[in-house]
N, C-alpha and C positions, 0 to 999 in steps of 0.2 A: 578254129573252134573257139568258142565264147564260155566264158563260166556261166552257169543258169542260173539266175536269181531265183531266189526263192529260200527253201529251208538248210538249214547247214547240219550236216550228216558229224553226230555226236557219237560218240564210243561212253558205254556207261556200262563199268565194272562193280562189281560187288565182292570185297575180299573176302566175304563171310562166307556166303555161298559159294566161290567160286565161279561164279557165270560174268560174264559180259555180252553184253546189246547194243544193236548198233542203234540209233535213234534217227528220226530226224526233227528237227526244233526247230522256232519261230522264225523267224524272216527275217535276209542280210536286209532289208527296206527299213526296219526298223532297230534292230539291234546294231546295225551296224559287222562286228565280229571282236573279236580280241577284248578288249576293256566291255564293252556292252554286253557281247556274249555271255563274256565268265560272270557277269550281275545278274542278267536274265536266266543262267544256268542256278547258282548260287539261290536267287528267288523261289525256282523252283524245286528244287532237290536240298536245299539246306534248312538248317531249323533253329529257329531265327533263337528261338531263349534256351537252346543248348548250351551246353561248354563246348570249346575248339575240338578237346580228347574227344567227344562224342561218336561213337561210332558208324552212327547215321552221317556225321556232317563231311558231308565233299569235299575232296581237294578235286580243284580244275584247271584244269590247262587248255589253253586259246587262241587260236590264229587268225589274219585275219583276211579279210576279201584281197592285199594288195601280195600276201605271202607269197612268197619265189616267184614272183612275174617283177619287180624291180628291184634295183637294189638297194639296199640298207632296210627291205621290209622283211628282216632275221630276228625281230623278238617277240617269246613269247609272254601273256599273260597269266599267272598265277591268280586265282581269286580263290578267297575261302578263307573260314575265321578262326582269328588268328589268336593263337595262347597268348602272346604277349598283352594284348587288351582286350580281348574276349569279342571284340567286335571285327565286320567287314572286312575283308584289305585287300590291297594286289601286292605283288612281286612280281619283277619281269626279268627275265633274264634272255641270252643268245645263244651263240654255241651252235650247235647242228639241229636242236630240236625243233625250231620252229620250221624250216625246210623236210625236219625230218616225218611228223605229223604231216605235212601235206602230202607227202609220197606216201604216205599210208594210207591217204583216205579219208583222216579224218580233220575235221576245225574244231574239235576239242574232245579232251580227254574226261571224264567224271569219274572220280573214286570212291566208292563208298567202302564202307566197311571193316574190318578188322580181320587181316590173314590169321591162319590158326598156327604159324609158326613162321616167324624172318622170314620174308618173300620177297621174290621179284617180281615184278610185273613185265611182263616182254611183249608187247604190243608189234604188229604187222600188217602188213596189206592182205596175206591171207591166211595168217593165223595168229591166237593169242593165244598167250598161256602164263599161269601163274608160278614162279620155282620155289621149292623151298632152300632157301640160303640160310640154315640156321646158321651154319660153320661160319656166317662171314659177321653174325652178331657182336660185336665190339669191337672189331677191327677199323683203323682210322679210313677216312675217306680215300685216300691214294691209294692204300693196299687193297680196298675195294674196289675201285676201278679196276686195277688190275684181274681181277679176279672173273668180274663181271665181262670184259671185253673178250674174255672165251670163249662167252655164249654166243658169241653172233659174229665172229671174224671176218666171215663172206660178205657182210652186208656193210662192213666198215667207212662205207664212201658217203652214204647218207645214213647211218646211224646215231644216236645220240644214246647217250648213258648220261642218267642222273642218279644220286644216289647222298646218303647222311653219315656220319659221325657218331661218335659216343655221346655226342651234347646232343643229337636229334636224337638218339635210345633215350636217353637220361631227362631228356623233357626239358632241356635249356631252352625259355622262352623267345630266345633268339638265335637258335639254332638254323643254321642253313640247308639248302639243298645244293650240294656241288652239279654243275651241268658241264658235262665235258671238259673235266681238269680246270678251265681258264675263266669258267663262266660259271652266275651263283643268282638263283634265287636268295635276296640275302637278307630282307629284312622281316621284319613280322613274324619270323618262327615257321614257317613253313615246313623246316627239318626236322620239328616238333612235331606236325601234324601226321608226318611221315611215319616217325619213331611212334608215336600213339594207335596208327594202323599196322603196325609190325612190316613196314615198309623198306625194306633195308634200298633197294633201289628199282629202276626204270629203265626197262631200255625198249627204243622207239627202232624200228629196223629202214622206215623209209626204204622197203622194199618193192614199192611201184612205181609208177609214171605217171607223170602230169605232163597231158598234150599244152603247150603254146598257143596263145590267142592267135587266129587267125589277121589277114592286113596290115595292109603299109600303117595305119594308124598308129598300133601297138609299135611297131618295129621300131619307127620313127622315132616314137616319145620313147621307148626304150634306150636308144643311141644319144637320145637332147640330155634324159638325166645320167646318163654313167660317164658322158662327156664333162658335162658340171661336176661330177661326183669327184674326176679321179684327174680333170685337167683343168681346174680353176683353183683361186686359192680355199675355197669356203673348205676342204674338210683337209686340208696341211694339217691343221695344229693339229688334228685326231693323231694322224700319221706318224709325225714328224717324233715331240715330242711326250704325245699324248697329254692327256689331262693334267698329267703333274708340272706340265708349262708352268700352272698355274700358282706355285709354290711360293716361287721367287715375288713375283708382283702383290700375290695377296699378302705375304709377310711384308712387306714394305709398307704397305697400306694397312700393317694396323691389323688385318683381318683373318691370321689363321691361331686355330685354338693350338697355345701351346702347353704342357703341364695341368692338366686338367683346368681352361679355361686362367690360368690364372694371370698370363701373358697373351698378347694379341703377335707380338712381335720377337724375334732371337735374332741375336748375330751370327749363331753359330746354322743360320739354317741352309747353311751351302753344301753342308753335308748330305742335304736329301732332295736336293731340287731334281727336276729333270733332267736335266745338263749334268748333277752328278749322276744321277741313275746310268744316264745313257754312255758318259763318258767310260766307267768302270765295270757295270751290269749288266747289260743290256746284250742280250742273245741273240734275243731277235723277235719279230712281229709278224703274226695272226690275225687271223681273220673271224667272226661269225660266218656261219655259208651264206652265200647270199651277198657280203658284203666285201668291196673293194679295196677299204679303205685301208684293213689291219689296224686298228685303233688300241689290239691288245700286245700290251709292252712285257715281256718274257724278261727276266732276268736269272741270270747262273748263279745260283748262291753253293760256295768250296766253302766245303768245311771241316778240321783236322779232326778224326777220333784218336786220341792219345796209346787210350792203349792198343788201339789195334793197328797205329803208328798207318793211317792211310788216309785219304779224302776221299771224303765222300760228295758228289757233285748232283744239283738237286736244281730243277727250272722252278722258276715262282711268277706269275702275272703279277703288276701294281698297277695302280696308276693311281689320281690325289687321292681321292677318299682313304684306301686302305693305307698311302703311307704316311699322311695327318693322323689316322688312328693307331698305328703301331707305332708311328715316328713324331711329330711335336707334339699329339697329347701326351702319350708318354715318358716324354721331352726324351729321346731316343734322336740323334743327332747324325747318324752312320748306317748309308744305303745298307750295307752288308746286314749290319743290325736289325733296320726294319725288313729286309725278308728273310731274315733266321725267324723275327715273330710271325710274321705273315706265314710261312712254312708251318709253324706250328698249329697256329688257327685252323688254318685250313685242314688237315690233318684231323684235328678235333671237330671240324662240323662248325663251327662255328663264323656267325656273322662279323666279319670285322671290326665295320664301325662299332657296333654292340657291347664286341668285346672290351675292344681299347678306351673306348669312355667309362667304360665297368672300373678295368681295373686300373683307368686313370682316378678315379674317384675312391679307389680303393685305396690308391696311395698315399691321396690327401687325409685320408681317414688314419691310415695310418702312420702319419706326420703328425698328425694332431693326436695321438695315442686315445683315437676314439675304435678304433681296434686295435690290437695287440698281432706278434709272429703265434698268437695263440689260434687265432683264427686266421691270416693270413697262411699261415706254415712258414711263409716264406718272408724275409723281412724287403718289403717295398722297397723302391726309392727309383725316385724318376732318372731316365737315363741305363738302368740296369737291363740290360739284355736279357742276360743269363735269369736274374729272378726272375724278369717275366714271363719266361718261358718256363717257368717251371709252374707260375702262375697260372698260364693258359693249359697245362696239364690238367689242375685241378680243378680248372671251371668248366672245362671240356669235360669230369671227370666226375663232375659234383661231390668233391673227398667228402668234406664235414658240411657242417651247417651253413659256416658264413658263407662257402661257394653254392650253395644249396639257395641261399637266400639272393645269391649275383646271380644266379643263374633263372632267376624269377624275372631282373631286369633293377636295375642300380637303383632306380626308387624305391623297389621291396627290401632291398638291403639296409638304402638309406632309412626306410621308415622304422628298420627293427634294431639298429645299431643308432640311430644318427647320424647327422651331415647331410638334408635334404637342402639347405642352404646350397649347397655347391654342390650337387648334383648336376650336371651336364645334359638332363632329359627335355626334349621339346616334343613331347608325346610321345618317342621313344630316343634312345640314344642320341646324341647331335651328331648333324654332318660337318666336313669339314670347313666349314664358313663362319668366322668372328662378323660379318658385316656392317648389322646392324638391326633397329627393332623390327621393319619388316619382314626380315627372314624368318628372326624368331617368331614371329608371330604364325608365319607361313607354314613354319615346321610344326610347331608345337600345336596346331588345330587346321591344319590341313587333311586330304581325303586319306594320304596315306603316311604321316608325318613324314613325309621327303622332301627333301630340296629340290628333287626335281619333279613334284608336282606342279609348282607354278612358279618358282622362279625368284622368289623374296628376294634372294641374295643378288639378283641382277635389280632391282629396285631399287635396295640400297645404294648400289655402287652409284647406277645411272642419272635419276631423276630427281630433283631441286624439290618438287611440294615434302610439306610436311603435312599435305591435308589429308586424314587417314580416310576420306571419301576416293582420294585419287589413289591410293594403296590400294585400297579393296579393288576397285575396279580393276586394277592394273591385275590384281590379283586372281580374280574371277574369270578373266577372260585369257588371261595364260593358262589356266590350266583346263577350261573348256579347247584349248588348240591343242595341248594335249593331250585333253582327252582323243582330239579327231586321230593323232597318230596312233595313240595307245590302242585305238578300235581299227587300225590296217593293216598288222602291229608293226611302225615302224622305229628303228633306232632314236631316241630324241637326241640326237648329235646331228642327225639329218633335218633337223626345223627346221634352215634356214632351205634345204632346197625344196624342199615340198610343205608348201605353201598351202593355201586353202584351193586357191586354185587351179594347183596343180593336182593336188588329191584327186580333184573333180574329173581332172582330164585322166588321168590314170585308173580310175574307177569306170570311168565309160570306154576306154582304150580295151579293156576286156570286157565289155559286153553287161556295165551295170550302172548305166544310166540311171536309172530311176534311187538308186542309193547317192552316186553323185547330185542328184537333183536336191535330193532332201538333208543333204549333208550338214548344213549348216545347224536345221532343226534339228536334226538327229544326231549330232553332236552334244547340243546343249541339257535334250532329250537325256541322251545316258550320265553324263555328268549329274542327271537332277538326280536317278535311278538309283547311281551309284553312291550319294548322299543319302538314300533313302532307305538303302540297305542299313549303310554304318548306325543311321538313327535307330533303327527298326532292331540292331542288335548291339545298341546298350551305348553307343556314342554319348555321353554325358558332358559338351564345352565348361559345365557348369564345374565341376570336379576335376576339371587341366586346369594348372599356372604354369608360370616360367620361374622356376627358381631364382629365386636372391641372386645369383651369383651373374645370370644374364644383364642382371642392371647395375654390374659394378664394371662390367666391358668397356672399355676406353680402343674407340679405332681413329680413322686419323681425322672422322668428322669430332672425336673428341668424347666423352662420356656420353652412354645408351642414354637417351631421352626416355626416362619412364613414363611420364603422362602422352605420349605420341604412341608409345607401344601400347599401352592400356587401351587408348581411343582405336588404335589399328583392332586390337583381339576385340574388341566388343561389335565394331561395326563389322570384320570379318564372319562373327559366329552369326549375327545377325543375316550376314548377306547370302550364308552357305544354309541356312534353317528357311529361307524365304527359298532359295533354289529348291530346295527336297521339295517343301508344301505346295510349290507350283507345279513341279515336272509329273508327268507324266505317272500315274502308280504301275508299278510291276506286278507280275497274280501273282503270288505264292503257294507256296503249296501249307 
């Protein structure tokens, strides 16, 4: 059996009314699936000069043509606008859900509306229903999962659970979505979007069957990439050590934020590499379904309660981004340490990165006695464990005002207190990379401020021009290859084996030629689309900088060249405004 080209069979809920629809919507020829889809959905059903809280405004979720037929094509697309900037954005995440959507039936989920009391959503292949879960209303994310995986025991094998925090009730503009304990829609607030629809969580049952492409073709090229996948060396590092490989070498080089940007480089950073994770922490390694690799690093964090004289023993996922955010911005020096925070984050709903640049900057604020223990509660100081976990209580928790105001996103705070100088924002929070100007530039006015939109920080390390002609390009056409995977949806830790090539051959291996055919334009196509949204809802390059403090950065190429970043962000905005006004217009509704 072949998948039918054609329209892709949408599930469209309404919390208000209580009903859900099944749809079917525009063509895998043109949208592609996953990143294209959730734009082309978003066009449709979204409303472009709302706020995010909007009632009307969608949350969607996305899979795409190459979902459960290869491996490593286990993530899903989030699109829908986002509290944090009012405008466009995705978040992707893995876990069970994108497998689990397609055993359902469906290549994307639409949410509209607002439950009339803390609901669940329980989606299936042949039924769906709304619950009401007042009782689980402020309860932190792990006690919810618990709770939630009652409802659907039997279907445990491909089920997914997603679900928010007190910082998604509470409208933390970078509140997360937990996906299956390990896995996080994590940036842009989507947990916000959740918490504004009285959404406490989601569970997908992947209660039916999807027949296998017929032919040796398929077979074949199935057995060529999970050979490469799981017996060559291209995906070890995932494996082995996972991302936070990358600790040791970026600190050597100058290039990971420590103490809220204010260091490139620590001696003391042997305490959080990979080698120490895995030497002391490290439990054991997971998978997304779908994928071979286990690229998710589990760690046991023991921990003594005094007075009830016992340990308590608790698993925690890391890998780099969350322990540069818990651990050298915070200059937190001790695996154990960064997942006691990490623990708690998650716990609260909260986005990681978000958080840990928050209340890294919160520390500097108050070092500089530009706020007081009057608004912190707590008296900062980088390296404190314990304060900051008491910290991440209150931001998870929005006590008083000044966590009220972190919880808008570190600019808002900065603007209301001071210290927008050393603010740590490249359109949102920074990721873990000191590298150099093209990153920042990459993050701070890219499609979703991520580093892993296009790449910046592999630019920096790599390539010798300083011409910010050969930036942008480099720029432009990373994250158009991107895009091609974020529309199949596949892992981008898997670019190097699927190729543009290969896409093609994989795409016609199940029976959709004519999308392989046109992949190339319709790649370029949704990247234009997906620029065209964020303009169309409030994208202003003209009102983003890069804080002062980006240009005080010293890596081992030696101090940020500010006139090379300036010429990279102008030709950059220029080159991403020329892409929108050429591609393709999307109807809206």
């Amino acid at each position: 059996m072949m998948i039918n080209e054609g329209a892709f069979r949408v599930l469209v809920v309404n919390l208000t009314e209580g009903r859900s629809e099944p749809v079917l919507f525009g063509s895998q020829s043109e949208l592609i699936g996953g990143s294209g889809l959730a734009a082309g959905l978003f066009a449709a059903y979204g409303v472009m000069d709302a706020p995010a809280d909007h009632s009307d405004q969608p949350l969607i979720f996305a899979i795409g043509p190459l979902t459960a037929y290869f491996p490593l094509m286990s993530k899903v697309v989030m699109g829908f606008k986002s509290p944090y900037n009012g405008q466009y954005g995705e978040s992707h995440a893995g876990g069970r859900l994108g497998l689990a959507m397609r055993f359902a039936g469906y290549d994307a989920l639409v949410i509209k509306g607002v439950a009339q009391t803390p609901s669940c959503l329980i989606v299936g292949s042949r039924s769906i229903g709304i619950r009401d879960v007042h009782y689980l209303w402020g309860l932190d994310v792990l006690a919810t999962g618990k709770h939630l995986r009652r409802f659907s025991g039997k279907d445990s094998g491909h089920r997914s659970i997603l679900r928010i925090g007190p910082a998604g009730e509470r409208g933390v503009v970078f509140a997360s979505i937990n996906v299956d304990t390990y896995r996080h829609f994590g940036r842009l607030g989507g947990g916000a979007v959740m918490g504004a629809k009285r959404l406490k969580g989601i569970i997908v049952l992947g209660d039916g069957s999807v027949p296998l492409p017929e032919g040796k073709a398929y077979r074949d090229l199935y057995k060529t990439v999970y050979q490469e996948v799981t017996q060559t060396p291209a995906m070890k590092k995932y494996h082995d050590l996972g991302t936070l490989e990358n600790m040791l070498p970026l600190n050597e080089l100058n290039a990971v934020p420590w103490r809220n940007l204010q260091a490139t480089h620590d001696e003391n950073v042997s305490g959080i590499t990979g080698e120490r994770f895995a030497e002391e922490l490290l439990l054991r390694k997971t998978a997304c379904s779908g994928c071979p690799v286990g690229c998710i690093h589990v760690g046991l964090l023991r921990e003594k309660f005094a007075e009830q004289n016992e340990y308590h023993y608790r698993q925690v996922s890391y890998d780099h981004e969350p322990v540069f955010a818990a651990g050298s911005m915070l200059g937190v020096t001790s695996a154990g340490g960064v997942l006691t925070l990490l623990e708690e984050m998650e716990r609260r709903g909260l986005d990681v990165m978000s958080a840990g640049v928050a209340l890294a900057w919160a520390t500097e604020a108050f070092e500089r006695n530009i706020v007081t223990d009057k608004e912190t509660l707590v008296p900062l100081s980088f390296g404190d464990v314990e304060k900051y976990r008491e910290a991440v209580r209150h931001l998870g928790m929005r006590t008083n005002d000044f966590y009220h105001f972190l919880g808008q996103g570190t600019l808002a705070a900065a603007a209301h207190y001071g210290g927008s100088d050393f603010a740590c924002v490249l359109g949102q929070e920074m990721a873990g990379y000191a590298t150099g100007e093209v990153f920042f530039v990459s993050q701070t006015y890219g499609f979703r401020h991520s580093h892993l939109d296009n790449a910046g920080y592999s630019y920096d390390q790599k390539a010798d021009s300083k011409k910010s002609e050969d930036a942008v390009a480099f720029l432009i056409e990373e994250e158009r290859r991107r895009v091609q995977l974020t529309c199949m949806v596949s892992c981008l830790f898997a670019r190097n084996i699927y190729s543009e090539e290969r896409l093609q051959e994989c795409l016609s291996s199940v029976g959709l030629s004519s999308v392989a055919e046109s992949l190339v334009a319709n790649s370029t196509d949704v990247q234009a689309k997906r620029w065209q949204l964020k303009y169309r809802t409030g994208y202003k390059p003209g009102n983003i900088s890069i804080p002062k403090r980006f240009s005080e950065v010293i890596t081992w190429k030696g101090r940020v060249d500010r006139e090379f970043m300036n010429a990279v962000a102008t030709d950059y905005q220029n080159a991403v405004r020329k892409l929108s006004d050429t591609g393709q217009q999307l109807e809206t509704s």
